[in-house]
C-alpha positions as CSV (number, residue, x, y, z in Angstrom):
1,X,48.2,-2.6,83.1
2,X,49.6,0.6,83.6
3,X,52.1,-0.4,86.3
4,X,53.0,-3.3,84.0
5,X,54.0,-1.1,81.4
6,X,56.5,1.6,83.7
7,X,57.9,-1.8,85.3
8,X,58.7,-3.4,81.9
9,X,60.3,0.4,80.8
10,X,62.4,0.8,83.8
11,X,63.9,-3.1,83.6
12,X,64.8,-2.0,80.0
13,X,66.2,1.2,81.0
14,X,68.0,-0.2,83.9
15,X,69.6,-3.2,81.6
16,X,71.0,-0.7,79.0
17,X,72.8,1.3,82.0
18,X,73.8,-1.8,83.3
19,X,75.2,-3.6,80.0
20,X,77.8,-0.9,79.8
21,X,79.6,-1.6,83.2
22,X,79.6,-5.7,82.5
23,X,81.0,-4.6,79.6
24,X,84.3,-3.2,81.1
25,X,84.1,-5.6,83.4
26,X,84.7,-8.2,81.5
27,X,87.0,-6.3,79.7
28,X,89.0,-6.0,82.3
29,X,89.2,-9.6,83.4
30,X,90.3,-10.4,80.0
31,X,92.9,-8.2,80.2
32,X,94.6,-9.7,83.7
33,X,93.9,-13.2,82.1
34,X,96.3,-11.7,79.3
35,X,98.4,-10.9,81.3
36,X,98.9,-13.3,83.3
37,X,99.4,-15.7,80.3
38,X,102.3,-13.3,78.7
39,X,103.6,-13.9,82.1
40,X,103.7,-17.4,81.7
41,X,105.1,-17.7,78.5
42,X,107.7,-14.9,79.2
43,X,108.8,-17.1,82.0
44,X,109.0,-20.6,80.0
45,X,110.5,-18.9,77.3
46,X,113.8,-17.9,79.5
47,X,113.7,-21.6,80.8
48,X,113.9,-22.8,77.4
49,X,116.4,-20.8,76.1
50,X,114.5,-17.7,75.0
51,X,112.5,-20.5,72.6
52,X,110.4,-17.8,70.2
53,X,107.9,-19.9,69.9
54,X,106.7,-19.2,73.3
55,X,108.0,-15.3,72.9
56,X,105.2,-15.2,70.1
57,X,102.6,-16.3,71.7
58,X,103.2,-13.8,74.0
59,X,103.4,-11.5,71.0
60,X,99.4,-12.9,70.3
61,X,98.5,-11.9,73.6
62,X,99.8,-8.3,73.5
63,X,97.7,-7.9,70.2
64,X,94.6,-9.0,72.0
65,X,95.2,-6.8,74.9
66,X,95.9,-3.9,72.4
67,X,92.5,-5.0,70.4
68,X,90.7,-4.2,73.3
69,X,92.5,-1.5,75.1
70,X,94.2,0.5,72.6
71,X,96.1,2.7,74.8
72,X,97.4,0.2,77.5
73,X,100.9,0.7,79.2
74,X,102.0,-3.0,79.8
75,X,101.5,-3.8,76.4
76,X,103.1,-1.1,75.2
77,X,106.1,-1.4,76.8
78,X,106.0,-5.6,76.0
């Protein structure tokens, strides 16, 4: 019963330790995915004339990049 107990405490301290670096992870995925859209819509937007529509969409990904990383360069300087 004992052994149970330490098991069940080091899975709990192990997934606390662990939550924290999925976390970033994730974080970090989100932001290349934003990226990659402002990208995208950058690039329409001069095919279409510099059409803001696409521009502020753009615009709605830099906020979400900035949400999560407050201090990031490429959305700064977008």
């Amino acid at each position: 019963m004992k052994y149970y107990i330490s098991f069940f405490l080091l899975l709990f301290s192990l997934s606390l330790f662990s939550n924290d670096k999925i976390v970033s992870v994730q974080d970090s995925l989100k932001i290349e995915k934003y990226k990659n859209h402002i990208n995208t819509l950058q690039y329409i937007s001069r095919q279409n004339y510099n059409t803001e529509f696409f521009l502020e969409l753009a615009l709605k990904y830099v906020d979400s990049i900035l949400q999560i990383q407050d201090e990031n360069t490429y959305a700064s300087e977008i």
